[in-house]
C-alpha positions in Angstrom: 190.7 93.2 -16.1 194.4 93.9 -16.4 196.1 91.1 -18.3 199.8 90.4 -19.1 200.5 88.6 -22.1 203.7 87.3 -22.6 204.9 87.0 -26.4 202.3 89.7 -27.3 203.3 90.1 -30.5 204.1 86.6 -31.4 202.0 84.9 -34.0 199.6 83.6 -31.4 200.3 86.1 -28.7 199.3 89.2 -30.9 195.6 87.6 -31.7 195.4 86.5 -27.8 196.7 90.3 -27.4 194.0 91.6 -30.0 191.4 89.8 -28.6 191.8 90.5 -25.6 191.8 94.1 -26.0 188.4 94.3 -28.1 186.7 92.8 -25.2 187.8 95.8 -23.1 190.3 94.0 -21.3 193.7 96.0 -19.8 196.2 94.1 -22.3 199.7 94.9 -21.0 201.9 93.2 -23.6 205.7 91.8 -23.2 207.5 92.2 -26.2 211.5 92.0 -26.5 211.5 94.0 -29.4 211.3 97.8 -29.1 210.3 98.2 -32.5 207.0 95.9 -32.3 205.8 98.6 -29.4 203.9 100.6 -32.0 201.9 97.5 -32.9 200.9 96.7 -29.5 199.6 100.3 -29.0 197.8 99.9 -32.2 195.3 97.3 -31.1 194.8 98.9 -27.9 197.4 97.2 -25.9 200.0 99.2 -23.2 203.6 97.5 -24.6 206.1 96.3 -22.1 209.7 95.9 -23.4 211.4 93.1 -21.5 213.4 89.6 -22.3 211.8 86.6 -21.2 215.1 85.8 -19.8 215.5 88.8 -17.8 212.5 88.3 -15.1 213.2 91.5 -13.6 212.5 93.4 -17.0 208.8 92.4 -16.7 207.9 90.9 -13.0 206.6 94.6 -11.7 203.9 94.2 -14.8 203.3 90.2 -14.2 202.8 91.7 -10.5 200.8 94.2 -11.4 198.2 92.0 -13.6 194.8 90.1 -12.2 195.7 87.5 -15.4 198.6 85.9 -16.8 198.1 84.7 -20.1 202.0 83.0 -21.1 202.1 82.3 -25.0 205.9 83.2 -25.3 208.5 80.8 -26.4 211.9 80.4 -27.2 212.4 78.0 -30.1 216.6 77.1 -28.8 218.0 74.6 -27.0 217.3 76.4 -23.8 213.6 76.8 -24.7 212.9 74.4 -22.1 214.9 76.3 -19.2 214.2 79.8 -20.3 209.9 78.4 -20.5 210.2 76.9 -16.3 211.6 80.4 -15.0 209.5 82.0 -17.3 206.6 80.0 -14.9 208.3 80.4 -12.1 208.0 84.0 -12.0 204.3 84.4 -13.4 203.6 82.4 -10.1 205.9 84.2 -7.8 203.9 87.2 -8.7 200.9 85.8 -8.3 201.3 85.6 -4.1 199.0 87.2 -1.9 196.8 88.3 -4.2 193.8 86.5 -6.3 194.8 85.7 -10.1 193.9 83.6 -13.1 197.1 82.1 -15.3 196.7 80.5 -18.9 199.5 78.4 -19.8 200.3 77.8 -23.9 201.6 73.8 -24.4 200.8 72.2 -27.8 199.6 69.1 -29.5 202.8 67.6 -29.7 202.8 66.3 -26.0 199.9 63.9 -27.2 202.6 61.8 -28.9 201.2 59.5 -31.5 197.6 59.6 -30.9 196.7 56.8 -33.4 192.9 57.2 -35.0 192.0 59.4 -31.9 190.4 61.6 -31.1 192.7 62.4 -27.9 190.3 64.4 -25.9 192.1 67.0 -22.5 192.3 64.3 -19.9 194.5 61.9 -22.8 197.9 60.3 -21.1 201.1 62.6 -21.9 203.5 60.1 -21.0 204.8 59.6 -24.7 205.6 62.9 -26.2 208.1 63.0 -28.8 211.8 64.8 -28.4 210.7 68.0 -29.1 207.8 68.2 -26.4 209.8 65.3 -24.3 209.5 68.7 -21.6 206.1 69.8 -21.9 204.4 67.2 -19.5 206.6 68.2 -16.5 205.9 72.1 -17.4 202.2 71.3 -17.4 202.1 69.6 -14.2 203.9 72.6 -12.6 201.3 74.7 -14.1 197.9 72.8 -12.8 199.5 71.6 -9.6 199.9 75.4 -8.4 196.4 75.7 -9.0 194.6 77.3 -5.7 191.4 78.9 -4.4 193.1 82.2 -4.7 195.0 80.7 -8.5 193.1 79.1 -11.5 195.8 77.5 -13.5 194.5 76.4 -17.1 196.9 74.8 -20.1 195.8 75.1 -23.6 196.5 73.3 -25.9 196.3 74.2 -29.7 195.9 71.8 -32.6 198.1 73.1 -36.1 197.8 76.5 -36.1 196.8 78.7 -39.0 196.0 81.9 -40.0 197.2 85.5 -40.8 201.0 85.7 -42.1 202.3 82.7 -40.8 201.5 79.7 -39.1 201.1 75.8 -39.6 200.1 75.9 -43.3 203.1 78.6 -44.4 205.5 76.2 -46.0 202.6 74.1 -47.7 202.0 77.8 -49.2 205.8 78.9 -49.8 206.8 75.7 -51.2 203.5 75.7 -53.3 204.6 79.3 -54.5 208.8 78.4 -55.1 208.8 74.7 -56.3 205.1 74.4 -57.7 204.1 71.5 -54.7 203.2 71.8 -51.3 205.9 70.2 -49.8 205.1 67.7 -46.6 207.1 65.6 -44.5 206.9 61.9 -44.4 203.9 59.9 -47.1 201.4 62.8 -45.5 198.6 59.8 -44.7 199.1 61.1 -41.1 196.6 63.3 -39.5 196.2 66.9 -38.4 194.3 68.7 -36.1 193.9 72.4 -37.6 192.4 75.5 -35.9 192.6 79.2 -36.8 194.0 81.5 -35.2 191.0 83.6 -34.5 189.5 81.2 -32.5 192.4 80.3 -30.8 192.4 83.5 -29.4 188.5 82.9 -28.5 189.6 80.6 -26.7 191.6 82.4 -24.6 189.9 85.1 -23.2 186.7 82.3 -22.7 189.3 80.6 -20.2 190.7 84.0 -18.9 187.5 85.5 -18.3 185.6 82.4 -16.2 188.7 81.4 -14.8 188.7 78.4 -16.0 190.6 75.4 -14.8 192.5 72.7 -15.9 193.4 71.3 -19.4 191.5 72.8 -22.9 192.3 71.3 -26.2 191.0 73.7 -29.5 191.0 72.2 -32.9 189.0 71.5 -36.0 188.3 68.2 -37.2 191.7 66.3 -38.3 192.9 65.6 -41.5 195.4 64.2 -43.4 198.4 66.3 -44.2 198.5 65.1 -48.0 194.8 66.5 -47.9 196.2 69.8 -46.2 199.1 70.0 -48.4 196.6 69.6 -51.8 194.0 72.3 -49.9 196.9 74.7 -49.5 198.9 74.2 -53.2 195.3 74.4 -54.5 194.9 78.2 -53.2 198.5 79.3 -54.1 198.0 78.2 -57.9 200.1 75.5 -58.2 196.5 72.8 -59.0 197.3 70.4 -56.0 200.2 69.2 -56.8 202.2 68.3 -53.4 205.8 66.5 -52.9 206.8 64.1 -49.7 210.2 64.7 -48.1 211.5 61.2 -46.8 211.8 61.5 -43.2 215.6 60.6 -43.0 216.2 63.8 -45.1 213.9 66.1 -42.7 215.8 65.1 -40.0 218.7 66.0 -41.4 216.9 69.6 -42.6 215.0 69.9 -38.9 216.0 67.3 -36.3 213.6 66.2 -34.0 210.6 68.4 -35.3 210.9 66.0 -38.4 209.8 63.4 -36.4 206.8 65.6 -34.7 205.5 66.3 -38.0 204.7 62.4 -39.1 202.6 61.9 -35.6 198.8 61.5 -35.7 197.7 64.5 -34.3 194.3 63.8 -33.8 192.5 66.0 -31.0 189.3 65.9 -29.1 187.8 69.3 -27.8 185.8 67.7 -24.7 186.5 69.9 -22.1 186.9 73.2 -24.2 183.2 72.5 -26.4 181.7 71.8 -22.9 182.6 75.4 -21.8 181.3 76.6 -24.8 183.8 76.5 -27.3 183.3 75.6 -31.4 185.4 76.5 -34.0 183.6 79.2 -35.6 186.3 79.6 -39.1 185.5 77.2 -41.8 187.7 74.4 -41.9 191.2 75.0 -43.7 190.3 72.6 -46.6 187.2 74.2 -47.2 188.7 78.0 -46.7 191.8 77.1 -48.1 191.6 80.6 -50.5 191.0 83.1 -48.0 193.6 82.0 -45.5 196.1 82.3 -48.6 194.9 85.9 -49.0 195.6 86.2 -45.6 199.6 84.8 -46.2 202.3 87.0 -46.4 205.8 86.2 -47.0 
């Protein structure tokens, strides 16, 4: 089928992208970079080049499309604003004609999950500041959902993988100061997945048209264990250092206090439509995602 992906060659949107294209699907990629068209073509993909901001640079393709996938964002102080019109248009362009959209959220809109697991169907009525949005953006997303619509959210645990991702500072920090630096006394808990199969995912949901919420994650862990996992690959023999949380905040505001939460995710919904993470976990494949790393 003809899919748009928004933030196609993002660090999530270009596996969603790539994956989406090996299956034979009609990947039409938004990218706001000019320069990034080359890669889109590369895997397959026919690039758009358009603004999130600028609906009108991209609504004929979003029109165009039998599904939606949206994995762009805007890390700003208008993320929030820029992500709803973002929505608004994907559904305006869905009118009249049958369509399947696949909304990105995160983990972070679980809040504090405690010892977990939070499975799909969890409350979201305590996200932290930097998701305090999400849950309202979610809600617009399911509640459009139609005979002639199937609206799905997913959800991603910490994300890793490739060149970048979740596990990027435990490397660089690893690499420059000899420690995987972490935030907070790192006995909180993670929920890892890799990219690849975040991406699987995706065109699982896309293709049946699934519905409704989909969490995908590996088993959580704690972030000093992730933190000695990751210093361990990039040669520095485990060694990790905590940054107090007064002096995140000072370094990162409110994603300080995101990075402390027990993350801890359950895959209910997501493993009964098939789903399994199919990459080793990160502590056990610690190595090869480091070969993976670039900086």
């Amino acid at each position: 089928m003809r899919v748009l992906v928004t933030g196609a060659t993002g660090y999530i949107g270009s596996a969603v992208a790539g994956e989406l294209a090996a299956a034979g699907h009609r990947v039409v990629g938004l990218t706001r970079a000019p320069e990034k068209a080359a890669m889109l073509e590369a895997m397959g993909a026919e690039p758009v080049v358009g603004d999130l901001r600028d609906t009108d640079s991209w609504a004929g393709a979003a029109s165009e499309s039998e599904a939606l996938v949206h994995v762009a964002a805007e890390d700003s102080e208008d993320g929030p604003a820029v992500d709803r019109m973002a929505v608004d248009a994907l559904l305006a362009s869905t009118a009249g004609a049958p369509r399947v959209l696949v909304y990105t959220s995160g983990c972070f809109i679980l809040g504090d999950t405690g010892y977990g697991p939070a499975n799909e169907d969890a409350p979201v009525d305590h996200p932290p500041e930097r998701a305090a949005w999400r849950p309202a953006q979610e809600r617009r997303v399911l509640d459009a959902d139609a005979p002639g619509l199937a609206t799905s959210v997913i959800r991603p645990g910490m994300v890793y993988g490739g060149e970048d991702g979740a596990f990027a500072d435990f490397f660089a920090s690893a690499e420059d100061e000899g420690a995987a630096r972490f935030v907070g006394d790192g006995t909180n808990r993670w929920s890892p997945v890799y990219r690849g199969d975040v991406a699987r995912l995706y065109r699982m949901v896309l293709e049946r048209a699934g519905r409704g919420v989909f969490h995908c994650a590996e088993a959580a862990e704690r972030v000093d264990a992730l933190a000695a996992a990751a210093s361990r690959a990039a040669g520095a023999g485990g060694a990790t250092v905590a940054t107090p949380l007064a002096e995140a905040r000072r370094e990162m505001g409110a994603l300080a206090d995101a990075l402390v939460l027990d993350q801890v995710m359950g895959c209910a919904r997501a493993r009964a439509f098939g789903w399994a993470p199919e990459h080793p976990p990160f502590i056990e494949s610690a190595d090869a995602v480091y070969a993976e790393y670039g900086r």
